[in-house]
ModelCIF file with pLDDT and N, C-alpha, C, O atoms, coordinates in Angstrom:
data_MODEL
#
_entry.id   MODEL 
#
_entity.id                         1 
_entity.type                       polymer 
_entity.pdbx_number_of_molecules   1 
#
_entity_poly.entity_id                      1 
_entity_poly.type                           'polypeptide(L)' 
_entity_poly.nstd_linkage                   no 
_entity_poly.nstd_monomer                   no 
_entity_poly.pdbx_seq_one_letter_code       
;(UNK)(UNK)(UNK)(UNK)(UNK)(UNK)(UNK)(UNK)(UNK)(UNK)(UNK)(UNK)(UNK)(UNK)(UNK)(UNK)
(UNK)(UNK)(UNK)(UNK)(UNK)(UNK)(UNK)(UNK)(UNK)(UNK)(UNK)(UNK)(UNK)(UNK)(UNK)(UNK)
(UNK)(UNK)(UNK)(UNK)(UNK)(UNK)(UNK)(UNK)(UNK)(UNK)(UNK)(UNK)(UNK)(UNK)(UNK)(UNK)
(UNK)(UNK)(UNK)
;
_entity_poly.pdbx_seq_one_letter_code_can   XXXXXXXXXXXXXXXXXXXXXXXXXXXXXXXXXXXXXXXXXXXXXXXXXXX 
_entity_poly.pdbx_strand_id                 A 
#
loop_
_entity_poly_seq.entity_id 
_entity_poly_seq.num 
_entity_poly_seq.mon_id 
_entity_poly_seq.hetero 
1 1  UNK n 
1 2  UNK n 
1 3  UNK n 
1 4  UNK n 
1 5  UNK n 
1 6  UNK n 
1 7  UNK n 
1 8  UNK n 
1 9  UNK n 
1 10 UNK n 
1 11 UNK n 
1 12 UNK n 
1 13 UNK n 
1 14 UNK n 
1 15 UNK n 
1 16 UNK n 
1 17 UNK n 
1 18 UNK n 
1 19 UNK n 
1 20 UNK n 
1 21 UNK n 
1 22 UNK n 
1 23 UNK n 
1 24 UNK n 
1 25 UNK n 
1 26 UNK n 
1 27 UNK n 
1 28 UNK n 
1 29 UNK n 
1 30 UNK n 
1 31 UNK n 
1 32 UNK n 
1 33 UNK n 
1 34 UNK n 
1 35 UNK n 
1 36 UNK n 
1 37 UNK n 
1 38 UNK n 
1 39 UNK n 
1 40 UNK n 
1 41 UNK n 
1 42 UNK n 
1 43 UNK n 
1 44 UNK n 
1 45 UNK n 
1 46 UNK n 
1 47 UNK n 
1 48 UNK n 
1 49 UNK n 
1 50 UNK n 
1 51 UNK n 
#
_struct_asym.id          A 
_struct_asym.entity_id   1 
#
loop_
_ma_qa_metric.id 
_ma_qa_metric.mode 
_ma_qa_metric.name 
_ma_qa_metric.software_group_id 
_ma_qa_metric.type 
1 global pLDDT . pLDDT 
2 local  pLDDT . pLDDT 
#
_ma_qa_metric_global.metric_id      1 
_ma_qa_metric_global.metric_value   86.00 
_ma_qa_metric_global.model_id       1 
_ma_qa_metric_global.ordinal_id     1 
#
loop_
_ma_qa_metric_local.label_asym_id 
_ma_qa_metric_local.label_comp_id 
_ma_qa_metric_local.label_seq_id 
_ma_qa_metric_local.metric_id 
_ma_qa_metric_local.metric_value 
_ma_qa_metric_local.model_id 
_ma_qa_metric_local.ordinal_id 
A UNK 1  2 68.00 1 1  
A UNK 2  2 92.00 1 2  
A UNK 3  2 90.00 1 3  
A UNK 4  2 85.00 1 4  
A UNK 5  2 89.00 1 5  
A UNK 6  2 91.00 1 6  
A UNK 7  2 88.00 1 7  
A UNK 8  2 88.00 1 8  
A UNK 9  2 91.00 1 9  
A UNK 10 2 92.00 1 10 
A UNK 11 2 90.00 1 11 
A UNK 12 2 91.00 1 12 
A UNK 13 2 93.00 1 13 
A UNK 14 2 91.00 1 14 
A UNK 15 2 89.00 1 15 
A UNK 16 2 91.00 1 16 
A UNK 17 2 91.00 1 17 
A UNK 18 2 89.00 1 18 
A UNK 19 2 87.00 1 19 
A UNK 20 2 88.00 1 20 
A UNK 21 2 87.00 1 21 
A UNK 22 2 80.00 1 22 
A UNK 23 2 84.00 1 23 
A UNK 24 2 88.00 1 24 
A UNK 25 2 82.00 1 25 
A UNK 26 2 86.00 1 26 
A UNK 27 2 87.00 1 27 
A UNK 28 2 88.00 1 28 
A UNK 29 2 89.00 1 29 
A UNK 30 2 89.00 1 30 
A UNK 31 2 86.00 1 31 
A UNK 32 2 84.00 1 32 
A UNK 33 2 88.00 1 33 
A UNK 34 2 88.00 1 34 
A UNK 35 2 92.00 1 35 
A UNK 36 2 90.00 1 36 
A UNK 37 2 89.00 1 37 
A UNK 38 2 90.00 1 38 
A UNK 39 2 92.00 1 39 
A UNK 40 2 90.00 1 40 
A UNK 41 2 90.00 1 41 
A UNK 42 2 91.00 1 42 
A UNK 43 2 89.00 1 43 
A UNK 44 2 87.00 1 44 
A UNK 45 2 86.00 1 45 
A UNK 46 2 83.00 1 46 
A UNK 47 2 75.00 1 47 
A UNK 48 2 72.00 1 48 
A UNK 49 2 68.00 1 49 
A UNK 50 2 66.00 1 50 
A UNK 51 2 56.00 1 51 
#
loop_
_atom_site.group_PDB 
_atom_site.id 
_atom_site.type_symbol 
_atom_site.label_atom_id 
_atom_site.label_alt_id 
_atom_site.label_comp_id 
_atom_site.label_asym_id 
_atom_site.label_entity_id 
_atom_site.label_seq_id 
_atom_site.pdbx_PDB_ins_code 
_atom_site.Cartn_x 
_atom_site.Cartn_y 
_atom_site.Cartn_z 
_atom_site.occupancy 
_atom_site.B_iso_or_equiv 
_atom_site.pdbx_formal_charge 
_atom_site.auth_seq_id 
_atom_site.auth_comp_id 
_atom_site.auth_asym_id 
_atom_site.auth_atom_id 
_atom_site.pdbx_PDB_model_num 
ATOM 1   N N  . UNK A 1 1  ? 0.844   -1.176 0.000  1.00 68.00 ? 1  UNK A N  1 
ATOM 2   C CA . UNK A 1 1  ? 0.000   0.000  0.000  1.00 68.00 ? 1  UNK A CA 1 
ATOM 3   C C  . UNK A 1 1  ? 0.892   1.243  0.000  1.00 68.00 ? 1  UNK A C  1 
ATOM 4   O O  . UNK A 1 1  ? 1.967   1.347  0.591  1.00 68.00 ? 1  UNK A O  1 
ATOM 5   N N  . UNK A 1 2  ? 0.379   2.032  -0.638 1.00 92.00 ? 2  UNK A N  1 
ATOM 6   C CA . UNK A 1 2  ? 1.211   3.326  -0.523 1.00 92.00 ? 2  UNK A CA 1 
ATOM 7   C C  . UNK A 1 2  ? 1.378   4.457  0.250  1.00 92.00 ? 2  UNK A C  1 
ATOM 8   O O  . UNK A 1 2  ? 0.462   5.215  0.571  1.00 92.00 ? 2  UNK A O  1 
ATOM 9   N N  . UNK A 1 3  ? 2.711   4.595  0.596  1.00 90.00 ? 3  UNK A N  1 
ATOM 10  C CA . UNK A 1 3  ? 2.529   5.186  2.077  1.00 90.00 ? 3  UNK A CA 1 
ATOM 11  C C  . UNK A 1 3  ? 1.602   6.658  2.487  1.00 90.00 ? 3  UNK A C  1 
ATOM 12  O O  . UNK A 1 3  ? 1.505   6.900  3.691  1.00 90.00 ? 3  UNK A O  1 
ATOM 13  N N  . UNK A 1 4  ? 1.156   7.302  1.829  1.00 85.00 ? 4  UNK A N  1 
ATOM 14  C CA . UNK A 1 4  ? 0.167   8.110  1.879  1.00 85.00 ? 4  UNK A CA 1 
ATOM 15  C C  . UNK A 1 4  ? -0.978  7.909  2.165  1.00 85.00 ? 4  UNK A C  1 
ATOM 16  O O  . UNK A 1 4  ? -1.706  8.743  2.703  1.00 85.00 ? 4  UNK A O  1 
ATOM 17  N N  . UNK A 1 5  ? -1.366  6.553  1.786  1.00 89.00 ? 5  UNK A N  1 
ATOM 18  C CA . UNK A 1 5  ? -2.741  6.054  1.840  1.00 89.00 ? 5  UNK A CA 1 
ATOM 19  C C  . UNK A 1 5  ? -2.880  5.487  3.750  1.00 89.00 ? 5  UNK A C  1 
ATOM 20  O O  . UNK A 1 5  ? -3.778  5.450  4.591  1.00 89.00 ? 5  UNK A O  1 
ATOM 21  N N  . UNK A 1 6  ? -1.328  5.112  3.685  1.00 91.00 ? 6  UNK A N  1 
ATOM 22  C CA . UNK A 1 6  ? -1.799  4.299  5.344  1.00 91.00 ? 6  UNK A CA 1 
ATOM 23  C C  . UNK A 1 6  ? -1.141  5.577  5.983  1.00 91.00 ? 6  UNK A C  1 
ATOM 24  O O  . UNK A 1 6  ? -1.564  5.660  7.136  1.00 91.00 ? 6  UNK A O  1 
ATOM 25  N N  . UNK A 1 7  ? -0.350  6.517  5.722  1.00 88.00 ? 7  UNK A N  1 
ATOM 26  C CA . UNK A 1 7  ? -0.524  7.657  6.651  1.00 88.00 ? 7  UNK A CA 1 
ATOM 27  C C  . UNK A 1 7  ? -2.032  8.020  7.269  1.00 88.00 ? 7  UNK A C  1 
ATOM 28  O O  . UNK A 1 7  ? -2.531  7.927  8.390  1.00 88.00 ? 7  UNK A O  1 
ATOM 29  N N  . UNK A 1 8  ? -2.595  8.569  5.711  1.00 88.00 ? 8  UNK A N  1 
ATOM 30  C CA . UNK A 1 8  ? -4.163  8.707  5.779  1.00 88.00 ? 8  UNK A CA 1 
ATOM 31  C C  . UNK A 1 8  ? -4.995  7.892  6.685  1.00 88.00 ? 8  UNK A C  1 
ATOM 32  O O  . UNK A 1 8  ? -5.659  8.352  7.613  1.00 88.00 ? 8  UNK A O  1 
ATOM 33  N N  . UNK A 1 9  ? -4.922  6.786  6.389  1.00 91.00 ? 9  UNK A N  1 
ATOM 34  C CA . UNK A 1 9  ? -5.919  5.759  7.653  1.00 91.00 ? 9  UNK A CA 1 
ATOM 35  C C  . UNK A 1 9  ? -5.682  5.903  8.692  1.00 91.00 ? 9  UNK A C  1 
ATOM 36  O O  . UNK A 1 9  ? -6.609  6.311  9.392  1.00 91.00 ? 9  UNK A O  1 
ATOM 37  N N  . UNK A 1 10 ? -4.523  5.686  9.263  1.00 92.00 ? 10 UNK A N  1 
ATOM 38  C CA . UNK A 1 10 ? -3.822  5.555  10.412 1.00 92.00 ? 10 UNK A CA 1 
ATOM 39  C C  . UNK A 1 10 ? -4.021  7.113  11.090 1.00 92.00 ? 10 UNK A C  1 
ATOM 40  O O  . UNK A 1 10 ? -4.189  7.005  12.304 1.00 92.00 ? 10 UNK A O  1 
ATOM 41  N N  . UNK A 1 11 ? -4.040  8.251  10.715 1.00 90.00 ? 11 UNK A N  1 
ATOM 42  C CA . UNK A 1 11 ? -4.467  9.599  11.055 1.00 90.00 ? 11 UNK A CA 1 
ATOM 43  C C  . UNK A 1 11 ? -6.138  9.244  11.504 1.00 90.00 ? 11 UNK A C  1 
ATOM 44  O O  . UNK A 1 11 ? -6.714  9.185  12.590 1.00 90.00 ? 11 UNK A O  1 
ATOM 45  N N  . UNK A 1 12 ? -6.578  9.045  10.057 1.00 91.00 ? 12 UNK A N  1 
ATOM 46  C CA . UNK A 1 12 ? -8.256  8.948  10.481 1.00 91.00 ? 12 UNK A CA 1 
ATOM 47  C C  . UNK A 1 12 ? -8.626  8.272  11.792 1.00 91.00 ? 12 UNK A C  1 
ATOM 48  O O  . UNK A 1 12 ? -9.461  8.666  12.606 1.00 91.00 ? 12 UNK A O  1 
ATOM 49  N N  . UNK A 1 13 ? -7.577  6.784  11.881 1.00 93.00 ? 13 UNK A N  1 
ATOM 50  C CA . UNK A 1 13 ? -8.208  5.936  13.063 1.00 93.00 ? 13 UNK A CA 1 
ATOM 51  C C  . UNK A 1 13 ? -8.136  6.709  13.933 1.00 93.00 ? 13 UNK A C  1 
ATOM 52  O O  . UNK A 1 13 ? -9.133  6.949  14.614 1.00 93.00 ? 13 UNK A O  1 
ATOM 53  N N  . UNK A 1 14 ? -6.970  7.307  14.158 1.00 91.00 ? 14 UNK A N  1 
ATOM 54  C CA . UNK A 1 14 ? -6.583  8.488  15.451 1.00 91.00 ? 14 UNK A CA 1 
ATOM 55  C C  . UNK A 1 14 ? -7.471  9.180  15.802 1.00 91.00 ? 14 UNK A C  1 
ATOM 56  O O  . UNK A 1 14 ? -8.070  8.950  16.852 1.00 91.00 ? 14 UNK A O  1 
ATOM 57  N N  . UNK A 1 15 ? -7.837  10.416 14.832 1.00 89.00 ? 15 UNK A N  1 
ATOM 58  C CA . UNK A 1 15 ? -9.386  10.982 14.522 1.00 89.00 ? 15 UNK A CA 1 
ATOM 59  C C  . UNK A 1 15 ? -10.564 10.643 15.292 1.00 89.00 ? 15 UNK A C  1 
ATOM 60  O O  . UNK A 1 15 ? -11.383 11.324 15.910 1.00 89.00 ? 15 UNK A O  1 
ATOM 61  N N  . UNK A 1 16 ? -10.388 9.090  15.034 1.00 91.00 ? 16 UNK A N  1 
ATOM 62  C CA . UNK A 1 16 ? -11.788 8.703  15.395 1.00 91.00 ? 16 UNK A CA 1 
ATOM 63  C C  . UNK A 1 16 ? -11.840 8.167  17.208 1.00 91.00 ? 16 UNK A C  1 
ATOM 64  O O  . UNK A 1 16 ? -12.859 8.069  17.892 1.00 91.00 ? 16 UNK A O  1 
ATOM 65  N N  . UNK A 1 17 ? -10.617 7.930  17.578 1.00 91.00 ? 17 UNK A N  1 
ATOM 66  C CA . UNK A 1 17 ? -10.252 7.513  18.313 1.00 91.00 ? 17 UNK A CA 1 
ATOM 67  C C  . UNK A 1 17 ? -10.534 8.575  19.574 1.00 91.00 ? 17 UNK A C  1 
ATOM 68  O O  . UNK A 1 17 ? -11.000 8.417  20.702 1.00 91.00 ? 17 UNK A O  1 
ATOM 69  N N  . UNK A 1 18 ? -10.152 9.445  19.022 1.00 89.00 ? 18 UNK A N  1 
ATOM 70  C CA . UNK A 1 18 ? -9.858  11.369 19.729 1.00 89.00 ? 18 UNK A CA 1 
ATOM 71  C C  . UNK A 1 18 ? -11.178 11.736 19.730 1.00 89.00 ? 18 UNK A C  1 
ATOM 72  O O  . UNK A 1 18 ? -11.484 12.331 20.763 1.00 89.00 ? 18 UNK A O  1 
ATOM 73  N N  . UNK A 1 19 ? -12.419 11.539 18.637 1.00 87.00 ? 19 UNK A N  1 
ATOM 74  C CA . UNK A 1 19 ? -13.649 11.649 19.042 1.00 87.00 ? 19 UNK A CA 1 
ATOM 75  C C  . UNK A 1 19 ? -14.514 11.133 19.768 1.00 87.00 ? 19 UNK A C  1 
ATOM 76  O O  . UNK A 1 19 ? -15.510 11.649 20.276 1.00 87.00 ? 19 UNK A O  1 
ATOM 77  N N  . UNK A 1 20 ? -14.031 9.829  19.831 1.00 88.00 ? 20 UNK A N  1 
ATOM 78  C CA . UNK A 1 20 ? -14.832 8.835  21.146 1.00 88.00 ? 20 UNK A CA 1 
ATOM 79  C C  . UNK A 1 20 ? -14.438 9.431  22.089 1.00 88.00 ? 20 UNK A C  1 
ATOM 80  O O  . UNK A 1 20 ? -15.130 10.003 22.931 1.00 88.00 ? 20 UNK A O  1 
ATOM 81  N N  . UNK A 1 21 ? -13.107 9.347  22.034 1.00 87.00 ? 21 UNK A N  1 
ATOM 82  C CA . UNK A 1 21 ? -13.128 9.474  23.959 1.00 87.00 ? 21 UNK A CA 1 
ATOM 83  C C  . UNK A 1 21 ? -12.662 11.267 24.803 1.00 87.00 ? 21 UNK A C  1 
ATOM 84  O O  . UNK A 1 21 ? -12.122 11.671 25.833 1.00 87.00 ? 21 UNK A O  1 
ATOM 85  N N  . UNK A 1 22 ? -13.343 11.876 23.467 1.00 80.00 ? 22 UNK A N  1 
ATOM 86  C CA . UNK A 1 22 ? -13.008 13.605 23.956 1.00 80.00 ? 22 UNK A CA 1 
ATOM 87  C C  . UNK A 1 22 ? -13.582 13.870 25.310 1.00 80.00 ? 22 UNK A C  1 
ATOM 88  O O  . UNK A 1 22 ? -13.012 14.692 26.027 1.00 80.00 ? 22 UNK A O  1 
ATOM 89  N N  . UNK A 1 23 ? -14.815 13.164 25.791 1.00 84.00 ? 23 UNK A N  1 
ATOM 90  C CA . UNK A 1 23 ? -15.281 13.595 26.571 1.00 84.00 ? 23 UNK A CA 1 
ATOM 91  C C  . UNK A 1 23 ? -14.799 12.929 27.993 1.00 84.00 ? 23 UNK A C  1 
ATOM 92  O O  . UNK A 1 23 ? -15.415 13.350 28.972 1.00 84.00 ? 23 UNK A O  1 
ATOM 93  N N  . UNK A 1 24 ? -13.739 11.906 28.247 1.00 88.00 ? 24 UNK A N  1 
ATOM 94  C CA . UNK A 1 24 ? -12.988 11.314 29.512 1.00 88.00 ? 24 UNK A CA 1 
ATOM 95  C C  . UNK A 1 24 ? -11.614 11.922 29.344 1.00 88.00 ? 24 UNK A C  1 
ATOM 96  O O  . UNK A 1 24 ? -10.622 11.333 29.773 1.00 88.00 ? 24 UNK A O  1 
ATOM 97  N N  . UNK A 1 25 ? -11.532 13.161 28.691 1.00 82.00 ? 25 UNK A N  1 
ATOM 98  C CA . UNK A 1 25 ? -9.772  13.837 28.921 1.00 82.00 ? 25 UNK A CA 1 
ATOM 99  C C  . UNK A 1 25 ? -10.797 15.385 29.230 1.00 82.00 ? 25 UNK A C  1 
ATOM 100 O O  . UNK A 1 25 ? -11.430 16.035 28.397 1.00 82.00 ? 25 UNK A O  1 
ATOM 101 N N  . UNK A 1 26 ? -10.680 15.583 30.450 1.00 86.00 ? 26 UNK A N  1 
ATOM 102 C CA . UNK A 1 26 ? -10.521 16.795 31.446 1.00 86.00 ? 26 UNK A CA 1 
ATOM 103 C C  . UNK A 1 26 ? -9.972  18.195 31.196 1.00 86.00 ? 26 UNK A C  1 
ATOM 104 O O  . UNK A 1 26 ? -10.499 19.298 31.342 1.00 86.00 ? 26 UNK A O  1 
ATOM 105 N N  . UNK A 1 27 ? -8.107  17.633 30.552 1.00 87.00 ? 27 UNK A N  1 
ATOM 106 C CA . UNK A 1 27 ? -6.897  18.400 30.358 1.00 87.00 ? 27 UNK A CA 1 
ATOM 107 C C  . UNK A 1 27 ? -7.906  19.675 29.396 1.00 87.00 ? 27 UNK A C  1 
ATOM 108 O O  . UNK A 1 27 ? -9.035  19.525 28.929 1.00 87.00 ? 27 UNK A O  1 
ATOM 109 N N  . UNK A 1 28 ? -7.211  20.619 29.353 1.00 88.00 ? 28 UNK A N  1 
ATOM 110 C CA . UNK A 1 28 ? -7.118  22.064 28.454 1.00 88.00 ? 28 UNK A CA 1 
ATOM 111 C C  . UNK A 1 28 ? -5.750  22.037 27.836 1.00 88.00 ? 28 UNK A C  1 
ATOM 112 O O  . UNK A 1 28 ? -5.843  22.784 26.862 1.00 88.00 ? 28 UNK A O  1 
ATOM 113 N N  . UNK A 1 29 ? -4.858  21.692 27.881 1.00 89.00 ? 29 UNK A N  1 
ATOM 114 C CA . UNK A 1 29 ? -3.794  21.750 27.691 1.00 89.00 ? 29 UNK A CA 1 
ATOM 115 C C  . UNK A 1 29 ? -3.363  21.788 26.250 1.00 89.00 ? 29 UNK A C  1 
ATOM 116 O O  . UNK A 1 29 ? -4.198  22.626 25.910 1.00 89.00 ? 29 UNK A O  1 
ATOM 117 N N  . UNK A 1 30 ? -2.731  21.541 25.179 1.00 89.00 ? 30 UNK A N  1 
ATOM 118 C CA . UNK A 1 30 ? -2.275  21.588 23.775 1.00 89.00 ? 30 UNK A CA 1 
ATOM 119 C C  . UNK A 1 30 ? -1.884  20.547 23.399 1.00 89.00 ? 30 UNK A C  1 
ATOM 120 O O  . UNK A 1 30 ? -2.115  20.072 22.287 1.00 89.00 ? 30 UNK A O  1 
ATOM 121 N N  . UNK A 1 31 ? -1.135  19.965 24.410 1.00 86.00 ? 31 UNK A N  1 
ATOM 122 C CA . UNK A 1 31 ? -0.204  18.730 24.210 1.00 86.00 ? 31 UNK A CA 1 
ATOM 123 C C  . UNK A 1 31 ? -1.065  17.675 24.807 1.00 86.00 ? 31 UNK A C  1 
ATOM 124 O O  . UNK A 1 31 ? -0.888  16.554 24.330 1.00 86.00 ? 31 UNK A O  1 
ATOM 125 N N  . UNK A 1 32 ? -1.645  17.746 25.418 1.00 84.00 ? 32 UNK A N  1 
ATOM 126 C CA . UNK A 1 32 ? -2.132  16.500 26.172 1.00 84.00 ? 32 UNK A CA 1 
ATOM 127 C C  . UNK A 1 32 ? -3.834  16.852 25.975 1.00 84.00 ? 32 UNK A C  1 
ATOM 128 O O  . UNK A 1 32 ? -4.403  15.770 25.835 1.00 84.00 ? 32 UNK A O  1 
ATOM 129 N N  . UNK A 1 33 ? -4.695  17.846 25.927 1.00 88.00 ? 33 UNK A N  1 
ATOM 130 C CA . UNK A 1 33 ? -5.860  18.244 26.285 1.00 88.00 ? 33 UNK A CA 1 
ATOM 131 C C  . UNK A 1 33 ? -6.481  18.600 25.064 1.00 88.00 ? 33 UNK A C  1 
ATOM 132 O O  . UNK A 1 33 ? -5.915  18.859 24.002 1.00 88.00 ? 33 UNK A O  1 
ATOM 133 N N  . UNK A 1 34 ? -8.271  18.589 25.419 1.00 88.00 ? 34 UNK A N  1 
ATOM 134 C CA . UNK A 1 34 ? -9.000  18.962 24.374 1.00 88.00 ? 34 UNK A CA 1 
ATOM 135 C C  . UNK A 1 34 ? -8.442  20.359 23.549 1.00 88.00 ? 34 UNK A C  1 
ATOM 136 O O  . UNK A 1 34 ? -9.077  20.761 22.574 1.00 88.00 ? 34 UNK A O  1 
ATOM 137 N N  . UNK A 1 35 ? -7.427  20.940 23.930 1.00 92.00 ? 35 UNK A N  1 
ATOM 138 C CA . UNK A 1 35 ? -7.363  22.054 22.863 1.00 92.00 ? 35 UNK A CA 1 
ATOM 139 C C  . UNK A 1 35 ? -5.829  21.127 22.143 1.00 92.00 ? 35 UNK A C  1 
ATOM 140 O O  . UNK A 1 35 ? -5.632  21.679 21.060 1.00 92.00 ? 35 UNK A O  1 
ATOM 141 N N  . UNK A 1 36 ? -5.095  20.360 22.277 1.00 90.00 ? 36 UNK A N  1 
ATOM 142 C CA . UNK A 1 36 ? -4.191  19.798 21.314 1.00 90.00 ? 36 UNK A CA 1 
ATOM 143 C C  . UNK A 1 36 ? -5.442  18.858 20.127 1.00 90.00 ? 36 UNK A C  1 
ATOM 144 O O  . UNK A 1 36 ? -5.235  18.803 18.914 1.00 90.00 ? 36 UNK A O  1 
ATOM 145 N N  . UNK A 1 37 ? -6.680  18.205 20.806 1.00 89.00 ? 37 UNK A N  1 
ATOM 146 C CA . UNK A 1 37 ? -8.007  17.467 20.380 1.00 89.00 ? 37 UNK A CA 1 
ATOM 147 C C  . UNK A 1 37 ? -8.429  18.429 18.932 1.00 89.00 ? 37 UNK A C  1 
ATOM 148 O O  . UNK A 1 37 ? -8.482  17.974 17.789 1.00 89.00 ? 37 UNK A O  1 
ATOM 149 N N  . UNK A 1 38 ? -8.677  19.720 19.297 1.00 90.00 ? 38 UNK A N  1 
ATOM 150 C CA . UNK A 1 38 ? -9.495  20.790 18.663 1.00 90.00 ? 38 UNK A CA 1 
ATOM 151 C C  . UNK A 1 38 ? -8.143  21.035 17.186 1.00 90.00 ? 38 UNK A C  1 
ATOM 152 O O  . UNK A 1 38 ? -8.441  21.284 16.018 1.00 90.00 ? 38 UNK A O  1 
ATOM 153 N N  . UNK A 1 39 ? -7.133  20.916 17.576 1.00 92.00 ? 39 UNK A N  1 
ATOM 154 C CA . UNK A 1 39 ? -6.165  21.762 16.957 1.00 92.00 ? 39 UNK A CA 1 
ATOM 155 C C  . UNK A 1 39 ? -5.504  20.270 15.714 1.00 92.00 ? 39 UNK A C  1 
ATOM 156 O O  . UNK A 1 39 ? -5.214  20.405 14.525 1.00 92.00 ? 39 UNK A O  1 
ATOM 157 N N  . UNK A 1 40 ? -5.450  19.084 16.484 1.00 90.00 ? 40 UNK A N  1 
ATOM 158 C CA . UNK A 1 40 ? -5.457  18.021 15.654 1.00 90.00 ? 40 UNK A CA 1 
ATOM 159 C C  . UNK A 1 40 ? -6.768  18.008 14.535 1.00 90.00 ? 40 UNK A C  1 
ATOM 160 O O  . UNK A 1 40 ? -6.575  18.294 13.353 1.00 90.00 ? 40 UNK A O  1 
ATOM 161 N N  . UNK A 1 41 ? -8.053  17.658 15.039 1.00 90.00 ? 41 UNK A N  1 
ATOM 162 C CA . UNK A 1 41 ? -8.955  18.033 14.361 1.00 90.00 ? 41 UNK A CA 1 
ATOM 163 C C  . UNK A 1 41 ? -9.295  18.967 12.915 1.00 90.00 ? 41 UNK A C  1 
ATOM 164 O O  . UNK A 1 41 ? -9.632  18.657 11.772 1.00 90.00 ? 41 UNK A O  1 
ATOM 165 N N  . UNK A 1 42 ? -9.002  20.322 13.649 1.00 91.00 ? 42 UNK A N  1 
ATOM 166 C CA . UNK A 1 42 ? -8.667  21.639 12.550 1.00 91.00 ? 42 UNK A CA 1 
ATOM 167 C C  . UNK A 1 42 ? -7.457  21.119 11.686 1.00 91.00 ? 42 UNK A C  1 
ATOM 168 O O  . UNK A 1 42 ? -7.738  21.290 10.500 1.00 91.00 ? 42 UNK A O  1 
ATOM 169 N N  . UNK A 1 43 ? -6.353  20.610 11.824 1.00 89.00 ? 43 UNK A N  1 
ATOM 170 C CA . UNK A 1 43 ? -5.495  20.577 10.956 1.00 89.00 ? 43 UNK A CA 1 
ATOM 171 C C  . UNK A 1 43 ? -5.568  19.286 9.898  1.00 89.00 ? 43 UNK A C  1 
ATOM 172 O O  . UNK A 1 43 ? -5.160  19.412 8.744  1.00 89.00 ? 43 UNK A O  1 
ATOM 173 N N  . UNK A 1 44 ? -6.277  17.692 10.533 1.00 87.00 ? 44 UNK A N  1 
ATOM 174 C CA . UNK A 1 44 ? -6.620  17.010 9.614  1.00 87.00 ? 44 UNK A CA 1 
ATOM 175 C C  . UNK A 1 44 ? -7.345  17.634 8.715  1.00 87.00 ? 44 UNK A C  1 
ATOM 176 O O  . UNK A 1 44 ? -6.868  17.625 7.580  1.00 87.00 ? 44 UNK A O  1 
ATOM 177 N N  . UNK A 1 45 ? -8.690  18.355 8.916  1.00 86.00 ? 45 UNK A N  1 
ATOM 178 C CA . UNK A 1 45 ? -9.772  18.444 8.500  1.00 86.00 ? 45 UNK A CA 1 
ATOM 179 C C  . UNK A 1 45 ? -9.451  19.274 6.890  1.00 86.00 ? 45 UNK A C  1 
ATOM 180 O O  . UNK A 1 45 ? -9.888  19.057 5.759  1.00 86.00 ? 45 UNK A O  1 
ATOM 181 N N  . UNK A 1 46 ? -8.504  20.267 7.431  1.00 83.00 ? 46 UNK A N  1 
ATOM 182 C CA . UNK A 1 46 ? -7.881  21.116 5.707  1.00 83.00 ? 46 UNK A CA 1 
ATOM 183 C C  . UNK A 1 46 ? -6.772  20.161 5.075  1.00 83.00 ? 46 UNK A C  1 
ATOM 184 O O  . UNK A 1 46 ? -6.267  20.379 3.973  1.00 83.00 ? 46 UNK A O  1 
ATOM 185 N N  . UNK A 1 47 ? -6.485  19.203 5.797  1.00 75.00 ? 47 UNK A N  1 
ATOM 186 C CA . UNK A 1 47 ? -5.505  18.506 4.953  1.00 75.00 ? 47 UNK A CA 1 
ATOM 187 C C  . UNK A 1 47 ? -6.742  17.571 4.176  1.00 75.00 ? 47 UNK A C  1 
ATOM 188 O O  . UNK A 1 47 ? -6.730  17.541 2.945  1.00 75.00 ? 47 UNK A O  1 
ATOM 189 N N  . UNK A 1 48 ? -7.604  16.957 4.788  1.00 72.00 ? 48 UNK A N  1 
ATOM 190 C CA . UNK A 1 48 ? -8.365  16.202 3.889  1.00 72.00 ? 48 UNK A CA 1 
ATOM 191 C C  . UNK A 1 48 ? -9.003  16.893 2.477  1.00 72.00 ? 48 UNK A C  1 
ATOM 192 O O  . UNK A 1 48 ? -9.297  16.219 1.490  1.00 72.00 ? 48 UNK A O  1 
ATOM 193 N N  . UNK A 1 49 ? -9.170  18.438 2.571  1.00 68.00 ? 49 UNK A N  1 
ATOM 194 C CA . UNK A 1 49 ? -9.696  19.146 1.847  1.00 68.00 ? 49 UNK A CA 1 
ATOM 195 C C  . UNK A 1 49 ? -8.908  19.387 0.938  1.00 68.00 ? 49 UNK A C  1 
ATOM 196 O O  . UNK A 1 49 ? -9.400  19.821 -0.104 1.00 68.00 ? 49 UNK A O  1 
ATOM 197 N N  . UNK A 1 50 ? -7.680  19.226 0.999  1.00 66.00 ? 50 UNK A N  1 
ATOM 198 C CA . UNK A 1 50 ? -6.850  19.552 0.111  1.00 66.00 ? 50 UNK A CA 1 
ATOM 199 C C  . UNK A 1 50 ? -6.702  17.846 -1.159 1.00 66.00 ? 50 UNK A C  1 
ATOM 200 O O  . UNK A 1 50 ? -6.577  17.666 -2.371 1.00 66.00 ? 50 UNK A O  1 
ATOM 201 N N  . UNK A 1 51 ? -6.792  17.165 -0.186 1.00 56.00 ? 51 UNK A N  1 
ATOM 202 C CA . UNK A 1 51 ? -6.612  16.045 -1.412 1.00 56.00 ? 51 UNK A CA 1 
ATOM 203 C C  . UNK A 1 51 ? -7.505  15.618 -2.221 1.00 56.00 ? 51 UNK A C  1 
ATOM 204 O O  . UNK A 1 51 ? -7.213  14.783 -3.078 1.00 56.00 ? 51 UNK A O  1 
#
């Protein structure tokens, strides 16, 4: 498979992973907390738009 394609998945699973369980991480934080959540999010979301 080509490595773009399982970058891609492997991001999404993350994605999806980060949306289940947004609501049992507390943190605010960037690195660890719903605003690193928000900021992962925002940055997949224009990369998907772009391809």
């Amino acid at each position: 498979m080509e490595l773009r394609i399982c970058l891609q998945n492997k991001l999404t699973e993350i994605g999806n992973i980060l949306f289940e369980r947004v609501d049992q991480n507390k943190d605010i934080g960037v690195l660890g907390g719903i605003s690193g959540i928000a900021l992962f999010h925002f940055y997949f979301s224009i990369e998907n738009h772009r391809l």
